[in-house]
N, C-alpha and C positions, 0 to 999 in steps of 0.2 A: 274113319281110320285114326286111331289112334299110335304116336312114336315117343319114345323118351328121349330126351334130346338132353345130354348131359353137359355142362359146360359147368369147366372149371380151370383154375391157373397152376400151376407149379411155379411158382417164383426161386429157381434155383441159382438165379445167375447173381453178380455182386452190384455193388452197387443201385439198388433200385431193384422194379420196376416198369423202366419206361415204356410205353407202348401195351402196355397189357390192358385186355380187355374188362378186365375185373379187378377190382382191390385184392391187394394181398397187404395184410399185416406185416410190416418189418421192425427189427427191433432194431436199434441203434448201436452201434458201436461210440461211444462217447468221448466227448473230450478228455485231455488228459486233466488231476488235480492241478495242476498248474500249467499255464498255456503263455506259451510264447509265438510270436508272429514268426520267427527266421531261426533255422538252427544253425551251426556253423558248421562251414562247408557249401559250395556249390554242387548241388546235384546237376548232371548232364547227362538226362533223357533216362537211361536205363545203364550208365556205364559207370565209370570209378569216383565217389567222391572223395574230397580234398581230404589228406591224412588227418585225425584228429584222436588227440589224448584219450587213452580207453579210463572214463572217470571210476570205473568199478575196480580200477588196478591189476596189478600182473597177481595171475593166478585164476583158476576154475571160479567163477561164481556159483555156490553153493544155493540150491532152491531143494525148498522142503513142500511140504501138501498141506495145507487145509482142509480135508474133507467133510466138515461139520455138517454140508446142506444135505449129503446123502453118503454116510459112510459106508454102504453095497456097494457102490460105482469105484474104479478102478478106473483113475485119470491117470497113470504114470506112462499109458502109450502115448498120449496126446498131446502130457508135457515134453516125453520125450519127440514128439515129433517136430512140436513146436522150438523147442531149442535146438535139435539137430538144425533148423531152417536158418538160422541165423549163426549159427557158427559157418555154415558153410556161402554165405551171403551177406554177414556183417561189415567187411572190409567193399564189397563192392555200394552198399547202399549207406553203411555208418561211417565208413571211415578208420576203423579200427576191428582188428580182430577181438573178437569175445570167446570163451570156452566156458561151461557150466558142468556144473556137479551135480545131478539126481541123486537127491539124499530125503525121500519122501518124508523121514521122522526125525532129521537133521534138532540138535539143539541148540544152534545155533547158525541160523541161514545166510547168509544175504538177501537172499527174496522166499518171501512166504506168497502162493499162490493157493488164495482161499477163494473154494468154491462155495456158491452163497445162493440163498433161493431169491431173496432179489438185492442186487445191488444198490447201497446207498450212496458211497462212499464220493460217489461225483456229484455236487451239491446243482440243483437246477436243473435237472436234468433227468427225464422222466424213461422209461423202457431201455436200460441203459443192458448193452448185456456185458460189459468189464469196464474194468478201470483201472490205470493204472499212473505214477507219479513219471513227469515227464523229466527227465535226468539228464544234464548236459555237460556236468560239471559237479564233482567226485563230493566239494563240499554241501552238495543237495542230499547224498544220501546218508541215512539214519540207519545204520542194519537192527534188525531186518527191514527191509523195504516189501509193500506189501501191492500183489496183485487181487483185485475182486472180480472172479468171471462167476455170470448168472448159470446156476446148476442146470437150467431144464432145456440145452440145445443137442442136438443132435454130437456124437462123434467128429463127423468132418468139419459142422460150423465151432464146435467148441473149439477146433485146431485153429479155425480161421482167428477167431476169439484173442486165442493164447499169443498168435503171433502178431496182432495188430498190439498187445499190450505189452509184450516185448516190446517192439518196436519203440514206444512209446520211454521204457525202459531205459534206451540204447541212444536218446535224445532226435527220433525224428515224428514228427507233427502230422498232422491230416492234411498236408501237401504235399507231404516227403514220397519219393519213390522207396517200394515197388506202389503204383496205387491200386492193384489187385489185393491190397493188406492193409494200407496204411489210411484207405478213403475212411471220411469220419461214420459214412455209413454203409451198412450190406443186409441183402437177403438171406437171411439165417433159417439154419430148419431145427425145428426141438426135436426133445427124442419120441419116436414113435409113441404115438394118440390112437385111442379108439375110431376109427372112420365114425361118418356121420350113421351110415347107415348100421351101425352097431350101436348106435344109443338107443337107449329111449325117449331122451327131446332132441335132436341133432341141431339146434337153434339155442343159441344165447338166454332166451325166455321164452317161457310158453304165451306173452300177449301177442297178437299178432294184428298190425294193422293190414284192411286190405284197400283197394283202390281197386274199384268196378269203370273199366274203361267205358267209352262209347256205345250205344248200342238204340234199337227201335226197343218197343215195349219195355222202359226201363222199368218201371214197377213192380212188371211181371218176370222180368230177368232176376232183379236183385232179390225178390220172392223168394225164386228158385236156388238162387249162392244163399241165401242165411238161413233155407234147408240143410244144404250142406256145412256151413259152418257150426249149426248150432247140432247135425248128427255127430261132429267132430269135438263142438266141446263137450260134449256125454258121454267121450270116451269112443265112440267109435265100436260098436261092441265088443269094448274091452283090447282092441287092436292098438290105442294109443294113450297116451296117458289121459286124464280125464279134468286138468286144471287149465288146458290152454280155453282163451279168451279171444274174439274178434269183436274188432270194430272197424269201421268203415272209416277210409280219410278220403281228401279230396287233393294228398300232394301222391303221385307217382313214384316219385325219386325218393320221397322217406317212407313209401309200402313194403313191407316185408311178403305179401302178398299181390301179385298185379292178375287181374282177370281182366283180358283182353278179346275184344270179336273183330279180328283182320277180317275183309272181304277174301283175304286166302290165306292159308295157313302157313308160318315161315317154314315148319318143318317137312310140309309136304304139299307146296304149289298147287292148287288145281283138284283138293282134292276139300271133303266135310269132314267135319270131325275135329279134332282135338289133339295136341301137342303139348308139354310140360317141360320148361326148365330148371334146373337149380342154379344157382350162384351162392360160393361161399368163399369159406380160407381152408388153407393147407398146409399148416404150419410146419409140417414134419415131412416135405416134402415126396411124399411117396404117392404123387399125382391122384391121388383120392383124396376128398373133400373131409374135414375133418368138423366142418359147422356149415348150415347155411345161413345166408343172411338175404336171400331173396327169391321167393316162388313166379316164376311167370309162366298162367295156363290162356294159351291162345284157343279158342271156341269160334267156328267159322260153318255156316252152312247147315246146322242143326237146329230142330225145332224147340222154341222156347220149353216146352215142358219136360226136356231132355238135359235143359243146362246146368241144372242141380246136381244131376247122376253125374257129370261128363265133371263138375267141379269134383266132384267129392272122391273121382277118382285120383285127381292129381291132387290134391289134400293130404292122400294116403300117400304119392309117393313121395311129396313133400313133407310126408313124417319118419322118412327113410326104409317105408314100407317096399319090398319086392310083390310081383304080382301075384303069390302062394300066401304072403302075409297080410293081402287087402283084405278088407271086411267083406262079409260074405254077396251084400250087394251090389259089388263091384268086383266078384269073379262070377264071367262066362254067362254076362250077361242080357239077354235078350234084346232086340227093342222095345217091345211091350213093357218088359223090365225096369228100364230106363226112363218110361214113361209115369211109372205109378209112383203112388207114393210109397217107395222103400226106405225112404230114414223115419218109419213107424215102428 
C-alpha cells in the first residue's frame, strides 16, 4: 500500500511561529534607525495614551512613492490603507492626532516611502523587511524623512509592513501597543511563488544528503537506495533534471532525504508497503509548499529486492512529480516489476 502524506505549515499568524511542527522562514520587521528604551507617554493596555505634541506639526503630512524596486506594482492602496490606520487610531495609541497627504510624485514630501528589493538602511540587521527613523520630537526630523519597505511581500503583509513603520514614524518602539503591529517581529507572506510542484528542482539545490535508517541486510538494502538514487541522478528518464547528486550522511536531522523501515507504517498502521512525506516553506502563504527541504520515505514489510523500486518512487514525488509524471517504471507497476532490475 502505498499513501502520500503531505505535510506542511502555512505560518500566517504574527508574531512567530510557535508551536508549529515545521520551520517556516520569517522575515523580520526591524528595529528602528534609532532606538530608544521608553517613549513618552504611558501606554495602558489597549486604551488612551498620555496627550503628547504631534512633532510633525499642524497640517496633513505629505508622503510621496518610491517605486524604483518594481515600477509595475501599484502601492498607493496599501499606503493608502496603512495611513488610513493611523489617522483613525493615532490619538488612542500615539497620543496625538496625525492626517497625511497621498501625493505619490509629491516634490517635495515629508515622508518618502521607498520600496526596495532588499532593505539596507537598518545597519546589523539581516532579513529586514522596512525600516523606518523612530521620531519623538519634531527637531529629529529632516524632510523628507525616509521609509524602506522590502518590495517582495505579499499585499496584506506589505500593509502589515507599512504600518509597523509608520508607527515607528509617530514615536512608538517594539513595545508600544497595538502589538499586533508594533511586535519587533511577524510572519509575513511574499507575493505569490511558483508551488514546488511547478519547478523543475522544488529544493534549494540539486545535492542531496540522504540518511539510510535501521534496517537487517543493510548492504543489500543500501544496494538497492543507490539504484534508485543514481536512476535519479541520470535524470530519471528525462523526468527530472539530470545534475542532482547523493551522498549518504550518518546525521538524520541535517538529511535532506530520510529512508526509514518502521515495523509499521505511520501512514497506514498494520499494513506493507510505503508512505512518503515532504516538509518545506511557504512563503506566500497560499498553504502550498513553495520548496522542500525534507523527503521522509517510510518502507515496512517489503522484500529487500523491492526497496529500490518503492525508493525511487518517492524520489519522483519528492521531485514534485504527480503520479502521470513518474517515470515510466513507477507507473502501474507489477510485483514482478518491482522486483527486476528496472533502473536499466
Amino acid at each position: 500500500m502505498k499513501q502520500r502524506v503531505l505535510l506542511l505549515v502555512a505560518c500566517l499568524v504574527l508574531a512567530g511561529c510557535a508551536g508549529a511542527q515545521f520551520d517556516y522562514t520569517t522575515h523580520t520587521v526591524t528595529n528602528p534607525t534609532r532606538t530608544v528604551n521608553q517613549q513618552t507617554g504611558t501606554e495602558t493596555g489597549t486604551g488612551m495614551v498620555a496627550d503628547r505634541t504631534n512633532p510633525w506639526g499642524d497640517g496633513p503630512v505629505q508622503v510621496a512613492i518610491n517605486a524604483s524596486a518594481d515600477g509595475s506594482r501599484n502601492y498607493a492602496p496599501e499606503i493608502r490603507q496603512a495611513l488610513d490606520y493611523w489617522e483613525n487610531h493615532s490619538e488612542q495609541y500615539v497620543g496625538y492626532s496625525i492626517q497625511y497627504e497621498l501625493t505619490p510624485n509629491a516634490e517635495h514630501p515629508d515622508l518618502v516611502i521607498n520600496f526596495v528589493d532588499t532593505v539596507k538602511s537598518c545597519p546589523r540587521v539581516e532579513n529586514a523587511a522596512g525600516c523606518a527613523p523612530y521620531i519623538t520630537d519634531s527637531a529629529q526630523i529632516s524632510r523628507p524623512m525616509r521609509i524602506d519597505v522590502d518590495d517582495s511581500f505579499s499585499n496584506g503583509s506589505t500593509v502589515l509592513i507599512l504600518k509597523h513603520e509608520l508607527g515607528h514614524t509617530l514615536g512608538l518602539n517594539h513595545s508600544s501597543a497595538p502589538q499586533s503591529i508594533m511586535a519587533a517581529s511577524a510572519a509575513l507572506s511574499t507575493r505569490p511563488q511558483p508551488d514546488a510542484t511547478e519547478r523543475d528542482l522544488p529544493w534549494g539545490d540539486p545535492d542531496f544528503t540522504v540518511y539510510l535508517g535501521a534496517t537487517k541486510d543493510r548492504a543489500a538494502v543500501k544496494k538497492q537506495v543507490r539504484h534508485a538514487l543514481d536512476y535519479y541522478a541520470d535524470g530519471a528518464d528525462g523526468t527530472v533534471p539530470s545534475n542532482a547528486t547523493f551522498s549518504f550522511t550518518r546525521n538524520r536531522s541535517a538529511a535532506d532525504i530520510v529512508i526509514q523501515f518502521p515495523e509499521t507504517l505511520p501512514c497506514s498502521p498494520g499494513t506493507s508497503g510505503s508512505c512518503g512525506g515532504v516538509r518545506g516553506t511557504d512563503p506566500d502563504g497560499d498553504s502550498a509548499l513553495e520548496e522542500y527541504d525534507k523527503l521522509t520515505i517510510s518502507i515496512s514489510g517489503v522484500d529487500t529486492d523491492t526497496i529500490g523500486w518503492y525508493t525511487g518512487y518517492w524520489l519522483g514525488y519528492g521531485f514534485g512529480l504527480d503520479e502521470s509524471e513518474l517515470a515510466p517504471p513507477f507507473q502501474h507497476a507489477s510485483e514482478r516489476e518491482r522486483r527486476s532490475d528496472w533502473w536499466k
